[in-house]
C-alpha positions as CSV (number, residue, x, y, z in Angstrom):
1,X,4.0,-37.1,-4.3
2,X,6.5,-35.8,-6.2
3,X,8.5,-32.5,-5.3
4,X,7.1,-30.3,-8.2
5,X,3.1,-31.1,-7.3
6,X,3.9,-30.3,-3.3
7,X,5.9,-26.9,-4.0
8,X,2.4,-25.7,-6.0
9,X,0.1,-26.8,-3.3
10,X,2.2,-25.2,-0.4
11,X,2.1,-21.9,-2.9
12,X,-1.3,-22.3,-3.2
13,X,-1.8,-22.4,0.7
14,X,0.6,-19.4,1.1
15,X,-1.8,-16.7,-0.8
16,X,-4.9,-17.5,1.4
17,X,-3.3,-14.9,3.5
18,X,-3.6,-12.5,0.3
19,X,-7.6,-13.4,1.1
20,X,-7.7,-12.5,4.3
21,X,-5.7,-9.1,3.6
22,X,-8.7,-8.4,1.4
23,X,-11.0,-8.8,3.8
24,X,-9.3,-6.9,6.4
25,X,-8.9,-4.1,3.8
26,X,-12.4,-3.8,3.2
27,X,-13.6,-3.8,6.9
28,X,-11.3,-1.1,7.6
29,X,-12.4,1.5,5.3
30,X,-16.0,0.5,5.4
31,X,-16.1,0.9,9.3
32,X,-13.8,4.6,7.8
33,X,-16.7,5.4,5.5
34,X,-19.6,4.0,8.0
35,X,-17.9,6.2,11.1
36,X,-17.4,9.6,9.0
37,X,-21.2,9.6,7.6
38,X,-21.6,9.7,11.4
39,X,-19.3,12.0,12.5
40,X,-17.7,14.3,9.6
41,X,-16.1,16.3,11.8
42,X,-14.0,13.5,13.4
43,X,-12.8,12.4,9.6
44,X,-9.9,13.8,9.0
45,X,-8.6,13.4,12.3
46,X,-8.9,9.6,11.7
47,X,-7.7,9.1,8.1
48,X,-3.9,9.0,9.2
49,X,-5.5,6.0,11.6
50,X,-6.8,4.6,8.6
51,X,-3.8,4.6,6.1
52,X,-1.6,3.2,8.5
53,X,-4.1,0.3,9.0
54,X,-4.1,-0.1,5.7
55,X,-0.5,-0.1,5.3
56,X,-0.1,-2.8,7.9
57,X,-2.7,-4.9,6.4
58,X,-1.1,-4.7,3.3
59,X,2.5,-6.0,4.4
60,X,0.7,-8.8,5.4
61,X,-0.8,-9.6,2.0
62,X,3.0,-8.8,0.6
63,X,4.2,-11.1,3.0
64,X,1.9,-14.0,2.2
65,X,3.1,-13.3,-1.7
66,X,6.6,-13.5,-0.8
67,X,6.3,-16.8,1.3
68,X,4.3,-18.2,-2.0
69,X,7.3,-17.4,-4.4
70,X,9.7,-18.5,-2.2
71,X,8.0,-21.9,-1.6
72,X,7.5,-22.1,-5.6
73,X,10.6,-21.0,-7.0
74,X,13.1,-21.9,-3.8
């Protein structure tokens, strides 16, 4: 297998994580949504919960991205 052909599959590999951020994403704000229908008082007390999940989930998508360019252009 040449060099080139292996550097694109590993990169490939790399952004499943991007998937999985996606996912992760969504549960989190749906369950957000889902939880403040219930309890609208209890909403804003929870959304600074919520952005930092996001934010966490969303380095991990960043670092999946990073790993991918580094595999393809290193």
């Amino acid at each position: 297998m040449e060099i080139e052909s292996a550097k694109l599959i590993g990169a490939g590999l790399a952004t499943i994580g991007v998937a999985g951020a996606g996912v992760g994403i969504g549960i989190i704000f749906g369950q957000y949504v889902s939880g403040s229908m219930r309890n609208p008082a209890a909403a804003p007390k929870v959304f600074g919960n919520v952005l930092l999940g996001f934010a966490l989930t969303e380095a991990v998508a960043l670092y999946a991205l990073v790993m991918a360019f580094l595999i393809m252009f290193g």
